[in-house]
C-alpha positions in Angstrom: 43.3 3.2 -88.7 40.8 2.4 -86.2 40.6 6.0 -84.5 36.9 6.9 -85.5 37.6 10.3 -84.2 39.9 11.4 -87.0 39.1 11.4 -90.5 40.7 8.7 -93.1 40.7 7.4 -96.3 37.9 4.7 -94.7 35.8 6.5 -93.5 32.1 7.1 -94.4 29.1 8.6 -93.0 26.4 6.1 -93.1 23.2 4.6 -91.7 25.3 0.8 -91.5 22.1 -1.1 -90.6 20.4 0.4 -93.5 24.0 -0.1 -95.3 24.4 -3.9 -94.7 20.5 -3.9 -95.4 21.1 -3.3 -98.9 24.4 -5.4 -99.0 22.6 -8.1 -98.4 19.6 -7.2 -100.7 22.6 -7.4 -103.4 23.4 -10.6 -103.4 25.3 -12.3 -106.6 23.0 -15.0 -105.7 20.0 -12.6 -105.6 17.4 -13.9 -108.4 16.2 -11.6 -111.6 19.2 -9.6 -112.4 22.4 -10.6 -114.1 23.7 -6.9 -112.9 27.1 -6.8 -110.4 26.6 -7.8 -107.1 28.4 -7.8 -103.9 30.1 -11.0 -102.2 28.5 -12.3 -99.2 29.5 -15.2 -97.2 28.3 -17.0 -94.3 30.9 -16.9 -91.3 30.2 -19.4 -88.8 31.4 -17.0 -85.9 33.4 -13.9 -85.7 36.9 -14.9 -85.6 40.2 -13.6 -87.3 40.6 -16.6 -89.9 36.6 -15.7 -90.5 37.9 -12.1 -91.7 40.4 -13.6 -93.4 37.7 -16.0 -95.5 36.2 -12.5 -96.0 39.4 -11.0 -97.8 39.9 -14.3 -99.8 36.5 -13.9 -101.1 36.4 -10.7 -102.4 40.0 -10.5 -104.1 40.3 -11.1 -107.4 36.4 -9.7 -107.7 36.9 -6.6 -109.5 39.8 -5.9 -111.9 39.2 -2.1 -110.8 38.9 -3.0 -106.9 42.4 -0.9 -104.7 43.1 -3.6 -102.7 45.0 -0.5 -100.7 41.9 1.3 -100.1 39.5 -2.2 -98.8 39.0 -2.5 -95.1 37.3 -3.6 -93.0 34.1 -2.2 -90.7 33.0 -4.0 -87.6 30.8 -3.4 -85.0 32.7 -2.6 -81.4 31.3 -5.8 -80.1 33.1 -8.0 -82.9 35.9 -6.2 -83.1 36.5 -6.7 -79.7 35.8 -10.4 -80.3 38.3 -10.5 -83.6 41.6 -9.1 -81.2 40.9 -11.9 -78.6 40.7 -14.6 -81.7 43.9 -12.9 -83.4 45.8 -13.0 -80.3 46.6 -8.9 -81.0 46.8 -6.9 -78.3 45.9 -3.8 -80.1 44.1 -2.8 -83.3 47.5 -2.0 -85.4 48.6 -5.2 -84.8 45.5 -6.9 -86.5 45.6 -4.7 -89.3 49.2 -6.4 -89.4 48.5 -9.3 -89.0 45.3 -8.7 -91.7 47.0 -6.7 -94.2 44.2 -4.3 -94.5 43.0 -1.6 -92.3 39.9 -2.3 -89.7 37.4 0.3 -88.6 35.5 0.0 -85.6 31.8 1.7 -86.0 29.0 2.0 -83.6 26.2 1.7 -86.2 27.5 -1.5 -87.2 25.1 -4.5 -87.0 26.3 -7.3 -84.5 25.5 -9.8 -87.5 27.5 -8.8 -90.2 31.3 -7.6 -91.0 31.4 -5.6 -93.9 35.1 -5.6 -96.3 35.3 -2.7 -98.8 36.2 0.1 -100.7 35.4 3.4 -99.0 34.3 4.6 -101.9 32.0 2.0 -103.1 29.3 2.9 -101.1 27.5 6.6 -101.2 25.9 6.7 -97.7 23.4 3.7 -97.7 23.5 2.6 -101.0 26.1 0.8 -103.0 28.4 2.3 -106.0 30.3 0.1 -107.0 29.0 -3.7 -105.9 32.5 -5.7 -107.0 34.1 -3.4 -104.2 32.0 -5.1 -101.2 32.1 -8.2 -99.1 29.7 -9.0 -96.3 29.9 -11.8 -94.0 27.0 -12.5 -92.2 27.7 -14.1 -88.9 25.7 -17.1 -87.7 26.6 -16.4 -84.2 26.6 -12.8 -82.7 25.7 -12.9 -79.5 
């Protein structure tokens, strides 16, 4: 759920900037390693069908990946944004209308929407790479 006040299966206690930092240092497109690496994609703005590009992208990426436990973390600013685009009134309804569960964080970066597994990330740095999408907005104003 979106309640940052209560605890959940989603949440986790990190330093996002430095989080999405190292998201995008991971890159499958990164040069010199042939190691796993997270799934980033360009989103033009932030908009509902851009979150669900986001989704598309990363399933079928892992054979391990819950897609039960994947949600997604935006900043308060973009979230905001993603209700008005979605035509929800509230945050359980675009977690309906999404499928997956949406987390609103403070720390998040205005440029980026992170989709993942909880537990693919270990405060700022990343477990389990096949477990995390990043879409990095071209537009956040």
């Amino acid at each position: 759920m979106v309640d940052s006040d209560s605890e959940s299966d989603t949440d986790i206690h990190a330093d996002f900037d430095e989080l999405v930092e190292n998201v995008r240092t991971q890159s499958s497109a990164a040069p010199g390693s042939d190691t796993d690496r997270v799934t980033i994609r360009s989103l033009e703005d932030v908009s509902y069908d851009g979150l669900r590009e986001l989704r598309s992208a990363l399933e079928g990426e892992g054979e391990d990946v819950d897609p039960g436990k994947l949600a997604f973390y935006l900043s308060p600013t973009n979230a905001e944004r993603v209700l008005e685009d979605a035509d929800a009134t509230d945050f359980e309804a675009l977690e309906e209308q999404l499928g997956q569960r949406v987390r609103v964080e403070e720390g998040m970066p205005e440029d980026a929407i992170l989709f993942m597994d909880p537990d693919a990330v270990s405060g700022s740095e990343i477990a389990d790479p096949s477990a995390v999408a990043c879409g990095t907005v071209g537009k956040a104003t």
